[in-house]
Structures are given as structure tokens and as C-alpha cells.
VOPAGU-2260 file (C-alpha; in pm, 1 decimal, decimal comma):
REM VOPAGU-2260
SITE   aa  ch    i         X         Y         Z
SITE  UNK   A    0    -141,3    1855,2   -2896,3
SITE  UNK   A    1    -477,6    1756,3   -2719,4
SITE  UNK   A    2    -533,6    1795,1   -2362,1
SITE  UNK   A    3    -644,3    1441,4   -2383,3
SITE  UNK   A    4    -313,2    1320,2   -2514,2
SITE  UNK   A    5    -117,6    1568,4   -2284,8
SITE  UNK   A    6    -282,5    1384,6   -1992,9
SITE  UNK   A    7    -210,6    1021,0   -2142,6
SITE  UNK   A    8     145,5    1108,2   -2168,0
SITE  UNK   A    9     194,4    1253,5   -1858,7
SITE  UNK   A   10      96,0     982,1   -1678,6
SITE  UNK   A   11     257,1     775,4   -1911,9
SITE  UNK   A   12     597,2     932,8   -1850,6
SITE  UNK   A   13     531,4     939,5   -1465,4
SITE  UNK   A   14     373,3     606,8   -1423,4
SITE  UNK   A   15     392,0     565,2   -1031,2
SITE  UNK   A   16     185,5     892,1    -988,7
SITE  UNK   A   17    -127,2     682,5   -1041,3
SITE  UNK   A   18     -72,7     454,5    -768,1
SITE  UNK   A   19      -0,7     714,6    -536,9
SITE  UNK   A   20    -338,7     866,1    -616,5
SITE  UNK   A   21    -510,5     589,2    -521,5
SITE  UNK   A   22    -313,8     473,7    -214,1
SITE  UNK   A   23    -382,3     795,9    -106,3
SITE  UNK   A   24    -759,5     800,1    -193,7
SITE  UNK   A   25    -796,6     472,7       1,7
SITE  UNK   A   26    -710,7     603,7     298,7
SITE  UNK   A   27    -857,4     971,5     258,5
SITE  UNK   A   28   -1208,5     971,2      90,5
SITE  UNK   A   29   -1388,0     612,4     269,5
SITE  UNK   A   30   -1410,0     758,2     631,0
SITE  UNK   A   31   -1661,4    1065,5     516,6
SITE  UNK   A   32   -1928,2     824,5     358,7
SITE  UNK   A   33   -2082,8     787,9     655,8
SITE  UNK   A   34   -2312,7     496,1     482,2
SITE  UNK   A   35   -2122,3     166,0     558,6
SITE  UNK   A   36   -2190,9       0,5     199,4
SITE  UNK   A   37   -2107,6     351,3       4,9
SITE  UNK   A   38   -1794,6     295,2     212,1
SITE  UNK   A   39   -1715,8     -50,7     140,8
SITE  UNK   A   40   -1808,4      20,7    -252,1
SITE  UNK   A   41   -1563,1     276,0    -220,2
SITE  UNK   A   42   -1301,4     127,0     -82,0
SITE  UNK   A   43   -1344,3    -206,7    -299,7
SITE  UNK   A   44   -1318,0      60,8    -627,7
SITE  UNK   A   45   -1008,8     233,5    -497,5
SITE  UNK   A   46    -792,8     -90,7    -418,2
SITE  UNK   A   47    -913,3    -242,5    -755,7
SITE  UNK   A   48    -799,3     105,0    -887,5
SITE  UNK   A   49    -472,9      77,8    -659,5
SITE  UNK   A   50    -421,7    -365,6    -818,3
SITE  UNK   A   51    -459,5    -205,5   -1172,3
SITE  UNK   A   52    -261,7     103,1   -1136,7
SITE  UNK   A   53      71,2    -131,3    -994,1
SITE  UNK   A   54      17,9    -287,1   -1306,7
SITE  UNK   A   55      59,9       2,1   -1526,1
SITE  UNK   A   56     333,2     139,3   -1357,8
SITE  UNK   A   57     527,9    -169,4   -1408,7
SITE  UNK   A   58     338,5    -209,5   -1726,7
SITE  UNK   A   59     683,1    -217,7   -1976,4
SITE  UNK   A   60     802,1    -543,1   -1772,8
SITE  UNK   A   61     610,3    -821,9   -1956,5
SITE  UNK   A   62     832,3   -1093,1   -1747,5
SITE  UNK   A   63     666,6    -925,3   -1446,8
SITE  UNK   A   64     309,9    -878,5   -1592,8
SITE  UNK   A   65     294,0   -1239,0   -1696,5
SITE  UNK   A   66     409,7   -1370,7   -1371,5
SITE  UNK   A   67     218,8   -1192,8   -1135,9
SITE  UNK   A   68     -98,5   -1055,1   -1317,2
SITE  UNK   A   69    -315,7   -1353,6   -1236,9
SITE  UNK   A   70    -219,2   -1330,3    -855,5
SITE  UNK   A   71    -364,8    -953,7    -902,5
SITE  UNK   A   72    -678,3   -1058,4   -1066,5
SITE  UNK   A   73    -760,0   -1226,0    -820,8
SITE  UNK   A   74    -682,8   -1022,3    -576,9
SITE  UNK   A   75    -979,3    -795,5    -717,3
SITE  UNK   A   76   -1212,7   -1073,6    -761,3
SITE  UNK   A   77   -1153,8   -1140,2    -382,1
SITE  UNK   A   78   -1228,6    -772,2    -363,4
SITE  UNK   A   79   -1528,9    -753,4    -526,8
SITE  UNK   A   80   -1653,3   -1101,2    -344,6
SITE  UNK   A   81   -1579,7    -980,8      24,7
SITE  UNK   A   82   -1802,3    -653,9     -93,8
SITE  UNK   A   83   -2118,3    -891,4    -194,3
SITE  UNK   A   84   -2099,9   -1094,0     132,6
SITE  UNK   A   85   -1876,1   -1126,7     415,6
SITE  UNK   A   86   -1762,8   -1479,0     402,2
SITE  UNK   A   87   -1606,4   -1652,4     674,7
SITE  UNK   A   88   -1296,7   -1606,4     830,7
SITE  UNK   A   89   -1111,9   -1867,7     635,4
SITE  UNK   A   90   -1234,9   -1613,0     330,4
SITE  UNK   A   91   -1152,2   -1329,0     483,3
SITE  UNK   A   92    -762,0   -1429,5     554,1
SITE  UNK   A   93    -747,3   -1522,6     198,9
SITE  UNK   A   94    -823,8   -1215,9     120,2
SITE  UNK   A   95    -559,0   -1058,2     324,7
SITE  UNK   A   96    -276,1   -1305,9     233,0
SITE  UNK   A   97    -349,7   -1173,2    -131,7
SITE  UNK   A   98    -355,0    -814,9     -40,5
SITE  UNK   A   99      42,1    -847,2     138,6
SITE  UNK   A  100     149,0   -1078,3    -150,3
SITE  UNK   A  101       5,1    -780,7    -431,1
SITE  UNK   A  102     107,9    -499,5    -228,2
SITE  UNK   A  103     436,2    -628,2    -100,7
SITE  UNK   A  104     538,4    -765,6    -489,2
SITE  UNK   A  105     428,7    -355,4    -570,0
SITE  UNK   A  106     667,1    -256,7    -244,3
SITE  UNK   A  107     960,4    -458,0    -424,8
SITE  UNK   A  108     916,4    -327,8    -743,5
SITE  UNK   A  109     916,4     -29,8    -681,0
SITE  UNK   A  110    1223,6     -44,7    -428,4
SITE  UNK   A  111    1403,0    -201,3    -728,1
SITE  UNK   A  112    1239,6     128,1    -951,7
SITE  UNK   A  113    1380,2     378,7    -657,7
SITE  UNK   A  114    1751,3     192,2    -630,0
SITE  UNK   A  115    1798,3     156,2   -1006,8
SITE  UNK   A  116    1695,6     534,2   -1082,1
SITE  UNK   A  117    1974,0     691,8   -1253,8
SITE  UNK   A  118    1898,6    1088,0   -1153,2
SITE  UNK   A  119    1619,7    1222,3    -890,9
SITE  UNK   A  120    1306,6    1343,4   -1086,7
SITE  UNK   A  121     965,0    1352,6    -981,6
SITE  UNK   A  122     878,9    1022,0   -1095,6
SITE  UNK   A  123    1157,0     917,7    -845,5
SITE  UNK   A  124    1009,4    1119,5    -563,5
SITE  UNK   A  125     678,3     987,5    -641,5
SITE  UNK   A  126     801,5     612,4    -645,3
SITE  UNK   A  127     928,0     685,0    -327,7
SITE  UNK   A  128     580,9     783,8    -130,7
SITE  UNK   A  129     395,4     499,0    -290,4
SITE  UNK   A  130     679,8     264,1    -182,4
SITE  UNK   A  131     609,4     467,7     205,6
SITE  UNK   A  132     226,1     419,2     168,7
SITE  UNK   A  133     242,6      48,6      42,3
SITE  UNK   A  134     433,9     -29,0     349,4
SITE  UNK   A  135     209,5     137,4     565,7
SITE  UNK   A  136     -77,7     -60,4     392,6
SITE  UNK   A  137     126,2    -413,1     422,4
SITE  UNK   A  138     147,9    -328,7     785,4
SITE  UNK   A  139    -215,8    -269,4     809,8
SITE  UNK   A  140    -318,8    -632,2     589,5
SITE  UNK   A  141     -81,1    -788,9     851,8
SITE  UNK   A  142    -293,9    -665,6    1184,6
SITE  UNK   A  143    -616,0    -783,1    1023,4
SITE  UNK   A  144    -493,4   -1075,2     963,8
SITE  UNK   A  145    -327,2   -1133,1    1302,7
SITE  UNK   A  146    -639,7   -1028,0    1456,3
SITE  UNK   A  147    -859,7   -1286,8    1229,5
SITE  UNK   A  148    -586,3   -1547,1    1322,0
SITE  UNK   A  149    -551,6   -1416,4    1669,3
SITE  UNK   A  150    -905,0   -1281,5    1800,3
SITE  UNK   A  151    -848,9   -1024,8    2112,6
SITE  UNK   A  152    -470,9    -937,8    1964,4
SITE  UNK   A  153    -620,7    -594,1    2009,3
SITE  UNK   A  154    -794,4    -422,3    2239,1
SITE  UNK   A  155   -1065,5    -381,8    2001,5
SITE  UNK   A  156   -1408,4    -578,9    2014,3
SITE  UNK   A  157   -1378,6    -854,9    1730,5
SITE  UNK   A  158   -1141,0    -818,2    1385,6
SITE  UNK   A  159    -981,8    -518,8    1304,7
SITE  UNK   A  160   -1123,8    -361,8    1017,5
SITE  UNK   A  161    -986,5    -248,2     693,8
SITE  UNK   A  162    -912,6     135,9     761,2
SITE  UNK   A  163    -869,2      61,4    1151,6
SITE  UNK   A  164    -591,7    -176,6    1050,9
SITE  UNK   A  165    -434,4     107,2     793,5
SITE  UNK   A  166    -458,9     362,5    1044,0
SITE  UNK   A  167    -290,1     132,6    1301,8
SITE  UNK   A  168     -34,8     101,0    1087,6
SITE  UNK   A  169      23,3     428,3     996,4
SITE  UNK   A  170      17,5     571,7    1346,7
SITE  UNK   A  171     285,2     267,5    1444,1
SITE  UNK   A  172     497,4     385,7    1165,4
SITE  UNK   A  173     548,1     761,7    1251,2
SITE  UNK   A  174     570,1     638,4    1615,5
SITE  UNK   A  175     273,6     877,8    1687,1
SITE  UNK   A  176     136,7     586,8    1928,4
SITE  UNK   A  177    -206,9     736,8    1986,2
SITE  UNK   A  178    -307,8     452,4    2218,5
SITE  UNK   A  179    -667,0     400,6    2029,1
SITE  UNK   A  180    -559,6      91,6    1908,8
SITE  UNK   A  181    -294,0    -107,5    2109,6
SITE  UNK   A  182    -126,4    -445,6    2092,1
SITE  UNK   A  183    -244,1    -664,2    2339,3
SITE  UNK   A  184    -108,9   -1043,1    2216,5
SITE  UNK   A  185     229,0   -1096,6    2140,7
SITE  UNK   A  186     183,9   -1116,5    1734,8
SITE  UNK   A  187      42,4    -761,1    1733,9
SITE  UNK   A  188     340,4    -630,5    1913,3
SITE  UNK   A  189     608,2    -808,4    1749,9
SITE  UNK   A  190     399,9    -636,3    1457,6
SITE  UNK   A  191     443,0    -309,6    1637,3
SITE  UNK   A  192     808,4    -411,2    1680,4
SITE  UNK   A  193     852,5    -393,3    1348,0
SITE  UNK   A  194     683,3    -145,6    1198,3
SITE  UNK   A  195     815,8     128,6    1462,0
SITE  UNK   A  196    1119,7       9,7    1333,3
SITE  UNK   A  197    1089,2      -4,8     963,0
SITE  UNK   A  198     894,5     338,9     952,0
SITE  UNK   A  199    1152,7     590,6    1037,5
SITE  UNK   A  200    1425,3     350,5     840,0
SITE  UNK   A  201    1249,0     338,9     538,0
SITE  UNK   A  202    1264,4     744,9     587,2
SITE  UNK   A  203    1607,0     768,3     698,6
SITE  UNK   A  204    1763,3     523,9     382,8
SITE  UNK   A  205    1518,1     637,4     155,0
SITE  UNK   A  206    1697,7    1029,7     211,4
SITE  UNK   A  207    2037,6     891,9     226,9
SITE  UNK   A  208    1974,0     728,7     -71,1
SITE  UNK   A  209    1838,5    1071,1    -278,3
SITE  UNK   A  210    2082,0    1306,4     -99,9
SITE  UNK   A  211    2384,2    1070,6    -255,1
SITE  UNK   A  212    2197,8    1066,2    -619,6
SITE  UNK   A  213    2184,2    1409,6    -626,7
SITE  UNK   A  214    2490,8    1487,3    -499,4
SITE  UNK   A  215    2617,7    1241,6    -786,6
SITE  UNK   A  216    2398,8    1461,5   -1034,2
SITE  UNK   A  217    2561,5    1782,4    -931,2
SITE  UNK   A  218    2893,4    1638,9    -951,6
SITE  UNK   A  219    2906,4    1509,0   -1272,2
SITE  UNK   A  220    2679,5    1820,9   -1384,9
């Protein structure tokens, strides 16, 4: 068999490990272009990347591709438009109301993917770290948009930015609380509230709910 075709059905058979990539990528590679529009072109490729690859890995549900793929498109032309010029901040809220509405629709999927998973494989494992990073990116979409809404929720100078709002979220998550970026208005904290909170649950059911598959596996094996 071709390596080409070895590739193609790899990924095909493990079809959440391309969204992982590039939820990964998105936060890893746009902070070391030190250029601010080879960063934003980056970034703008890698969640266009991150819209496309959701589709594919829920690419066998037509139901789901034909209700949702249009929300998703433009989702990336939003994308691409916020790349070519800022827009205001009626625009730029659009944007991030998209962004939660793609990402959390992804987040539900691929809950539904994890709980309906028969046996733990890898493509299990790997739904399972997407389904961690697209929360941590929903939380991130969120503080932007509280601090577009909400100007001086943070105690950052004007809007929070795409990766600060990411790496807010993040650092909420794991409860790592770095104090960089704090909550200052009562939105951003009930935000903090929450995603303290749904961090270490996520975690905590997430294992329960692998530890009792495989225990189910060994049983019946």
C-alpha cells in the first residue's frame, strides 16, 4: 500500500486526531512570529484548519453536516474578514458569538463521540483532549467577548486579544491563577467561576468515565 494512502486512512480511521493538531497548533506556533500580521495570518489559517477539521471528524453524520456546515462557513469567512481589517466592535462580537456556537457544537459532538464509545482506543483518548482544548478555547471566545461587551472587565488596557483570552482560559482551567490576567468586573469572574469549576470536572468525569469502560473491556475480555 502507498504511504500516501496509509496516511489517508489513518486519519481516516482516527478522525479527531486532526482537530487536535490544530487546536494545539493554535495555541503553540502564533506567539513565536514575532511579526503581528504573520501572526494573525497564522492564526486565521489554523482556526480555518481547526472549522474544517470538526467537519471531517464528524464528516459520516450528513444530518449534522447539513445543519451546521453553513454556520461554519461562515465562521471562516468572519475569519478571513477580521484578518483584512479590524471592523468594529459590533464585528468583532460577531465574530466571537460564531466562534462559541462552532466550537461549542464541536465540544457536544464530540462529548456525544466520547459517551457513546463502545471500548477505549486511541481515537477515544484523542476525542477526549480535543473535547479538553475546545473547552479551554470556548472559555477564551467568552472573555473576549465579555471584555468587547464589558470594556475594563480585565485589568488589561482595552479588549482582550485572541491568544490572551486562550491563555486566560487555560490558566483558569488548571487553576494555575498566574495573576497576569485577572477578573476585575463581575462577568469575568462569574467566567472565572466557571471555568475553575468545569476544568478539573471535565478531568475528573472524563477519567471516571474511561476507568469504568475499560474496566467493562477487561471484564467481558
Amino acid at each position: 500500500m502507498a504511504p500516501q494512502k496509509k496516511l489517508f486512512n489513518y486519519f481516516r480511521n482516527h478522525r479527531f486526531l486532526l482537530l487536535l493538531v490544530f487546536l494545539v497548533a493554535g495555541i503553540a506556533l502564533p506567539p513565536y512570529f514575532r511579526n503581528d500580521a504573520t501572526s494573525n495570518l497564522l492564526a486565521s489559517i489554523i482556526f480555518s484548519l481547526v472549522i474544517l477539521s470538526g467537519l471531517y471528524a464528524f464528516g459520516k453524520s450528513a444530518r449534522f453536516l447539513k445543519a451546521i456546515a453553513g454556520i461554519f462557513l461562515l465562521a471562516i469567512i468572519a475569519t478571513w474578514i477580521s484578518f483584512f481589517q479590524s471592523g468594529d466592535s459590533v464585528f468583532k462580537l460577531t465574530r466571537v458569538i460564531f466562534f462559541v456556537i462552532v466550537f461549542g457544537t464541536l465540544l457536544i459532538k464530540t462529548l456525544i463521540s466520547i459517551g457513546r464509545a463502545g471500548e477505549i482506543d486511541l481515537n477515544t483518548i484523542i476525542s477526549s483532549l480535543a473535547g479538553y482544548m475546545l473547552i479551554g478555547y470556548i472559555g477564551g471566545f467568552v472573555a473576549i467577548a465579555i471584555s468587547i461587551g464589558y470594556p475594563e472587565s480585565f485589568n488589561i488596557p482595552g479588549p482582550v486579544m485572541t491568544f490572551e483570552g486562550i491563555y486566560y482560559s487555560f490558566v483558569t482551567m488548571t487553576t494555575l491563577g498566574y495573576g497576569d490576567i485577572t477578573p476585575v468586573g463581575p462577568q469575568a469572574r462569574s467566567l472565572s467561576i466557571l471555568l475553575s469549576i468545569t476544568g478539573p470536572m471535565y478531568i475528573a468525569i472524563l477519567i471516571a468515565k474511561l476507568v469504568g469502560k475499560y474496566s467493562s473491556q477487561k471484564s467481558v475480555g
